[in-house]
Structures are given as C-alpha cells and as structure tokens.
C-alpha positions in Angstrom: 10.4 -15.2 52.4 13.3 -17.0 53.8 14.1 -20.6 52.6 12.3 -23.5 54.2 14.7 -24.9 57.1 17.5 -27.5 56.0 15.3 -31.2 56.1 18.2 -33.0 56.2 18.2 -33.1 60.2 14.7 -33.6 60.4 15.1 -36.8 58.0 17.8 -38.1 60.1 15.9 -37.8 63.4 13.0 -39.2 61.7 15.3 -42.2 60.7 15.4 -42.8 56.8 18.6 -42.6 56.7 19.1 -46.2 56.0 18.5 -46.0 52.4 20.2 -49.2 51.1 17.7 -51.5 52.3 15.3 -52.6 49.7 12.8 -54.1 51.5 8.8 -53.2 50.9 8.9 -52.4 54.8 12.1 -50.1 54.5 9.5 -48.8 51.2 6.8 -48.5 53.0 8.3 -46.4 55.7 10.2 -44.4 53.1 7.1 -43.5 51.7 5.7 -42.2 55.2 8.8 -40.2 56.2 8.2 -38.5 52.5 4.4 -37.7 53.7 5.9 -36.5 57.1 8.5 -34.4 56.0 6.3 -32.7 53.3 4.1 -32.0 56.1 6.7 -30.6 58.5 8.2 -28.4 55.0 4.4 -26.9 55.1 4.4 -26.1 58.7 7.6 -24.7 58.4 6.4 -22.4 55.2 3.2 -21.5 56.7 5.3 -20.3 60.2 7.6 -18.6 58.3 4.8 -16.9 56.0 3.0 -15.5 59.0 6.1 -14.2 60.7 6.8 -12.0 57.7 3.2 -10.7 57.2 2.8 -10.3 61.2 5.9 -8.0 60.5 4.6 -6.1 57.3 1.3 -5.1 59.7 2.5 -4.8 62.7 2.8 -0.9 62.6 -0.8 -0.9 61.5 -1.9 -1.8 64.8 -3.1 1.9 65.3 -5.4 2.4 62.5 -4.1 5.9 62.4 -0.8 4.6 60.9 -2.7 2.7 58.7 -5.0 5.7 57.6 -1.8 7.9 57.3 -0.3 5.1 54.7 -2.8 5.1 52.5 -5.9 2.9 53.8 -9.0 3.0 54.2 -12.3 0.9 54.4 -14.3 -0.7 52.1 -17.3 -2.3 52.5 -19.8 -3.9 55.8 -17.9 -5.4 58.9 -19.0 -9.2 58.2 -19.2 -11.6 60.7 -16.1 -13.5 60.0 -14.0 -11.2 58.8 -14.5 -7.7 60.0 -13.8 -4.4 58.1 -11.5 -4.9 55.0 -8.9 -1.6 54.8 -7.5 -1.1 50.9 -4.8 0.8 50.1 -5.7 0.9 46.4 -2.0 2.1 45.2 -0.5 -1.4 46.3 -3.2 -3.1 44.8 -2.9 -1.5 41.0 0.9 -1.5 41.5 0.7 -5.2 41.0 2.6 -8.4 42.1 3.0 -10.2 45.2 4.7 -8.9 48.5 4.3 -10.3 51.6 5.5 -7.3 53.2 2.9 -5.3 51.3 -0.5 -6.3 51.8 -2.9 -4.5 49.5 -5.7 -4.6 52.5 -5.4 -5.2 56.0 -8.8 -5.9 58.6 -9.8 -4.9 61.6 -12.8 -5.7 64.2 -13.8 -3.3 67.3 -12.8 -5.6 70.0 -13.5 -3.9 73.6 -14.6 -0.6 72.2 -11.5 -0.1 69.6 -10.5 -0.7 66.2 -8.2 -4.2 66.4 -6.0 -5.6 63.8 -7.2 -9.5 63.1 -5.2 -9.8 59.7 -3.8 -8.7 56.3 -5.4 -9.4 53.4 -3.1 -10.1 50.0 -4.4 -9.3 46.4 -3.5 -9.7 43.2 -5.4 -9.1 39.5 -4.9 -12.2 36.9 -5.7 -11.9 33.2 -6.9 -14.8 31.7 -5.0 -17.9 31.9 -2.7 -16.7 34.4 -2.7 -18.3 38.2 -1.8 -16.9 41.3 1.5 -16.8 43.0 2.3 -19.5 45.2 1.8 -19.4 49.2 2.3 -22.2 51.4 -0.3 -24.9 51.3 -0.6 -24.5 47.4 -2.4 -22.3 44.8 -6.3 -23.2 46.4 -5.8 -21.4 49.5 -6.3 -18.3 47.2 -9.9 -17.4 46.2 -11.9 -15.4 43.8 -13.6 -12.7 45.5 -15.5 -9.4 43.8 -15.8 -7.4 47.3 -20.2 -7.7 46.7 -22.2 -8.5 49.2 -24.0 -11.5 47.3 -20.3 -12.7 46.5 -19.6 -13.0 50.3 -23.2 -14.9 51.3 -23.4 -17.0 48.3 -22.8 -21.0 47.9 -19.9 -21.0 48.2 -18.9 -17.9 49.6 -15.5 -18.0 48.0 -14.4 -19.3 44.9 -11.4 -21.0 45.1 -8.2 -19.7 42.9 -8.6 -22.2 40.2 -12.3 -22.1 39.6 -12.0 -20.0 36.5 -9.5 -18.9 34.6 -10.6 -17.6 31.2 -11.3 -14.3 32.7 -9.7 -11.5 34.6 -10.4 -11.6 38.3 -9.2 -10.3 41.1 -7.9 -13.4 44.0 -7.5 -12.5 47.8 -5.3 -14.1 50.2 -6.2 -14.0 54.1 -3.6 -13.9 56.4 -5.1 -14.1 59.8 -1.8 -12.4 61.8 -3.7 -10.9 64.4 -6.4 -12.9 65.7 -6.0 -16.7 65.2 -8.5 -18.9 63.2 -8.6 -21.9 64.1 -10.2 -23.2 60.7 -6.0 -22.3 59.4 -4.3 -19.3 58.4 -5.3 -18.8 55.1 -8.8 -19.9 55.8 -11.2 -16.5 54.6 -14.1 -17.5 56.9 -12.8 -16.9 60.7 -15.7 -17.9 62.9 -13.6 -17.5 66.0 -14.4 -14.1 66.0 -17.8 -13.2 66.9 -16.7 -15.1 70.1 -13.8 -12.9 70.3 -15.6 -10.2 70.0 -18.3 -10.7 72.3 -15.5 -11.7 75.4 -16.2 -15.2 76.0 -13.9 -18.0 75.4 -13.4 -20.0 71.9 -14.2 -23.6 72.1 -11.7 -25.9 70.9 -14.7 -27.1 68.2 -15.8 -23.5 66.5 -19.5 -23.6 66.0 -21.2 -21.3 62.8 -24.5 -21.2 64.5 -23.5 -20.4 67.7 -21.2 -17.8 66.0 -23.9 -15.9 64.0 -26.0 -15.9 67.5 -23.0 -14.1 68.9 -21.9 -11.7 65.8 -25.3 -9.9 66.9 -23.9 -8.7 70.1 -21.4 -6.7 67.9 -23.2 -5.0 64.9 -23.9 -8.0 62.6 -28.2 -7.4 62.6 -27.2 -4.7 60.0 -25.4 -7.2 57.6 -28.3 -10.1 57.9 -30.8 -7.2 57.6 -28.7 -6.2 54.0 -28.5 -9.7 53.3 -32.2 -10.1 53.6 -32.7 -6.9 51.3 -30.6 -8.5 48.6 -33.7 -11.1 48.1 -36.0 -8.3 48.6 -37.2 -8.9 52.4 -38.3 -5.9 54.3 -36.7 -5.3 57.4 -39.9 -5.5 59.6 -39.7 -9.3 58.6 -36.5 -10.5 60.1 -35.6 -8.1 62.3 -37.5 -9.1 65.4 -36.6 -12.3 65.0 -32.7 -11.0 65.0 -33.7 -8.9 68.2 -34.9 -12.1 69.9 -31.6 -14.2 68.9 -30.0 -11.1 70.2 -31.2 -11.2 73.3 -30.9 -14.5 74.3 -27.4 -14.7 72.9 -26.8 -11.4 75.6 -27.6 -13.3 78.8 -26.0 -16.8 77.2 -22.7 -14.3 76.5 -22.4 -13.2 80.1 -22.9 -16.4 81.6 -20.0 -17.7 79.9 -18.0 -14.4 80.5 -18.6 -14.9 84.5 -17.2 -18.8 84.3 -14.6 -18.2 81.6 -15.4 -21.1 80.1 -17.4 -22.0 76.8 -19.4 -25.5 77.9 -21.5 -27.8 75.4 -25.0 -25.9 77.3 -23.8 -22.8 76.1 -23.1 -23.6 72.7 -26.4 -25.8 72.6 -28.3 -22.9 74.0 -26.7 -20.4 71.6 -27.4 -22.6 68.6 -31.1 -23.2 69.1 -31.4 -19.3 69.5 -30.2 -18.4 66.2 -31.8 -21.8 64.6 -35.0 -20.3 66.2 -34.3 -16.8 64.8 -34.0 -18.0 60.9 -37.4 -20.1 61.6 -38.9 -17.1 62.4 -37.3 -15.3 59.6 -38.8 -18.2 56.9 -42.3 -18.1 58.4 -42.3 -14.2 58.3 -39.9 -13.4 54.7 -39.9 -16.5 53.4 -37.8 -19.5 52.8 -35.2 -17.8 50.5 -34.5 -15.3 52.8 -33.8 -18.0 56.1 -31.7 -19.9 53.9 -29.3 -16.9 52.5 -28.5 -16.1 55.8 -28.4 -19.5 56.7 -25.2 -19.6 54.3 -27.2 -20.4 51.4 -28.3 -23.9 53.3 -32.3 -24.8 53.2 -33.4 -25.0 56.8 -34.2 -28.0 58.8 -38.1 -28.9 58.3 -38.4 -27.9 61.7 -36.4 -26.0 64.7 -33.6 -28.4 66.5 
C-alpha cells in the first residue's frame, strides 16, 4: 500500500497551526483537530486499501479468469455474502498481500456470476495477531468456513477473541458491490436487494433482506440451517414459500417505482417475521430463532 497522504496540509486548513497558545480552549481544539485528522488518516487508508484490492480483482470479473487462476468455490451462496472462490495455493503460501487475495466472491446478479469482493486470509499460530488493515486489528474475524460458524451468535468472531490457538482470520473487502454497513464489514445486507433489482434504502434492513434473499436461492440455505437443529424440511419450507411470495409481488412493485419506500420495507418485514412464526409453531422455537440470527422471536408476530 502506498503511504497515507502528507497531513500536514490538512492540519493547516483545519487550523492548528497556532501551537504556541496555551490556553485550555487552544487545548481543547488541539485535541479535536487530533480526533479529526485521525479520522481523515483512516478515510484516507481505507480509500487507498480498496483501490489496491479493486485492482488485484479486477481481472476476475469473468469468473473464467478466475477459474483459469486457480479458484474455485467453496461452500453455499449465503445471503450476505454470496459464493466464496479459494485459490488454496495463496492461502498455504502464507502472509498478507493485498494484491493477492486468497478468495474472491461472487453473487448471480441478472442471470450471471458478479464479482461483489475479495476475501483476505491468513492462518495464525497461537499467540500471534493478524496483520494490520485500516480501521485496526478487529475488523479481521475468526471464521472456520461451517455452516453453524456463519449462523451462530455471533456470526463472526472478531480477530482478538482467541488467541491461544491456531485459527484461520478472514478479511472482507467488499470492492465490488458496496456495503453500506463499511468495507470490511463480513455481513453485506445490501445484497439480497441487489440482487433481487430493487433499490437499497439509505437504512439497510436484515428482515426485509432475508424476505428478499428468497427471490435468489436463499430457501436452500434456511432449509440447511433448519437441518443443522434437526428440522425437517416439510416444517419450514412452506412457510419460506409464503415469505417468498409475498416478497415477489413487494419486489416488483418497488422495481416499477424505482424507489424503496418505508410501506415496502414494513410490508417486506412482516412477511418474513410471519414466515419464522410459522416456522416456530411448525419446527419449533430453536429452529425460528437460528434463522432468526440466533435471536429468540417476538412473543408474537409485529
């Protein structure tokens, strides 16, 4: 990566360069230019960070190139983060590259394979921590690739949760579609939207999110969720069909105005609030709440 911009400029523009006065107000506002130009060091860092990832992936945009590299898929296409690609020979050759992401991801968006991101990954041996990325060590999580790791409370383990033991941590870099919970963030619930055609909302709702993931393949990966506490299909999966089809007709409406409204996102929340109130009364409440995110459910439907 390149070195953070010069800060002298900034600082001067942000006027502390009057440093001989001594006064608690010249202190005080000392101490807030600090706090600013931290934060504008960040946003440079994190800028600068995507700009050389969005380069290392950007020939990967035709899955092909990626396949002929070395790539390929691992695991279910979740919700929020689509299919993970691993090119296993970066990831046992060890270290940190930003222009060589062990996995990259990729959703179907409008009938073809689309790449939202790459993915960085690194093993630790005990005691060791992980390299630092802009926004500090956290923003790197523990994360074993297993379906219960990825559904449980919380999903991700952050980088410094455990380090008597070797583990594997996982860096998202989300280059190629944006998440508007922050670049680093693993969970990108902008995505079902994406995926389904209608707009984002500037406030990113879960619920309304899972509603939509089911207009593009999702019912499989509640259906395996609900297997991992032993739940028969039969027992969720009308309920899913229902959500499904409700989210359809919500989807299109807001397709035709171009526009994601407060209704919409209501109406899309109660049907997949509906859907795991079904699936509690019919599997049970272990069940509802595992694919609730591992939350217990509201005593009754909102």
């Amino acid at each position: 990566m390149r070195p953070v911009a010069p800060l002298f400029f900034v600082a001067c523009a942000l006027g502390t360069s009057g440093l001989g006065a001594q006064s608690a107000g010249s202190a005080r506002g000392m101490a807030h230019s600090e706090t600013v130009l931290t934060a504008v060091a960040e946003s440079v860092a994190v800028t600068e960070f995507a700009s050389a990832s969005r380069v290392a992936v950007v020939r990967f945009r035709d899955r092909a190139a990626a396949i002929e590299a070395g790539y390929h898929r691992i695991g279910m296409d979740f919700p929020s983060m689509g299919e993970h690609w691993v090119n296993t020979s970066v990831l046992y050759q060890g270290g940190f590259d930003v222009a060589k992401p062990a996995l990259i991801s990729y959703a179907v968006i409008d009938g073809r394979p689309t790449l939202t991101g790459a993915v960085y990954a690194v093993f630790l041996l005990p005691g060791e921590t992980p390299p630092p990325v802009p926004g500090g060590q956290g923003m790197w999580h523990d994360h074993s690739g297993t379906l219960t790791d990825e559904s449980s409370v919380p999903v991700h383990h952050g980088a410094m949760s455990d380090t008597s033991s070797t583990r594997l941590l996982v860096l998202h870099a989300w280059v190629g579609i944006r998440n508007p919970a922050g670049l680093f963030e693993a969970d990108n619930w902008a995505l079902p939207y994406v995926r389904a055609g209608v707009p984002v909302p500037t406030t990113v709702s879960i619920d309304a999110a899972k509603a939509l993931s089911l207009l593009s393949g999702a019912k499989e990966y509640y259906i395996s969720l609900a297997n991992a506490d032993g739940a028969s299909p039969k027992a969720i999966v009308p309920a899913l069909d229902s959500c499904a089809k409700a989210a359809a007709l919500i989807a299109e409406r807001m397709r035709e105005r171009k526009i994601s409204t407060k209704t919409d996102i209501d109406s899309l929340e109660t049907a997949w609030r509906s859907a795991l109130h079904a699936i509690s009364r019919d599997a049970g409440q272990a069940v509802a709440a595992r694919l609730n995110g591992g939350k217990p459910l509201a005593t009754t439907p909102e």
